[in-house]
C-alpha positions in Angstrom: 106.9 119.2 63.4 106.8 119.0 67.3 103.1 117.3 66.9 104.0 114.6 64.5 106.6 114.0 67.3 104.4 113.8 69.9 101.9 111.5 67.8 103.8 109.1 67.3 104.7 107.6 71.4 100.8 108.5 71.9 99.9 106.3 69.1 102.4 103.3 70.1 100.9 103.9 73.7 97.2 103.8 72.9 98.1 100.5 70.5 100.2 98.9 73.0 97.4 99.3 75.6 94.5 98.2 73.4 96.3 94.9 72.0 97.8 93.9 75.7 95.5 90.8 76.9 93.3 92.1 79.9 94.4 91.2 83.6 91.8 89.2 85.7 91.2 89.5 89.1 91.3 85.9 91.0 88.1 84.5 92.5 87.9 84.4 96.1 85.8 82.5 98.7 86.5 84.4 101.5 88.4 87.3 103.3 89.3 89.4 105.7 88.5 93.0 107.1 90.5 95.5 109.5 89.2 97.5 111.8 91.0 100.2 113.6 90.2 103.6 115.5 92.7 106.7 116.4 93.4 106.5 119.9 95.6 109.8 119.9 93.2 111.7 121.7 90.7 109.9 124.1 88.6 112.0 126.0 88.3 109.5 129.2 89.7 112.1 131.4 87.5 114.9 130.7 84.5 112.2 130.5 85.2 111.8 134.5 84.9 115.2 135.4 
C-alpha cells in the first residue's frame, strides 16, 4: 500500500518534468572574468630574512 503511495508523486514528478518546455541559455558576445588571490598569509616578512 505504502508503494502505490509513493508511485504516484514520483510518477506526477517524472511527467511534470518531461512535458515542462526546456530553458535556454541566452547567447552572449562577450564577458567578464574575476581574478582573486588569498592574501591572509603573505610570506613577505619571512622572504626578507
Amino acid at each position: 500500500m505504502k508503494t502505490r503511495n509513493l508511485c504516484k508523486p514520483l510518477v506526477a514528478g517524472v511527467l511534470a518534468a518531461a512535458l515542462s518546455p526546456a530553458a535556454m541559455a541566452e547567447e552572449k558576445d562577450s564577458f567578464s572574468i574575476a581574478w582573486t588571490i588569498y592574501a591572509g598569509w603573505v610570506p613577505w616578512q619571512y622572504a626578507e630574512d
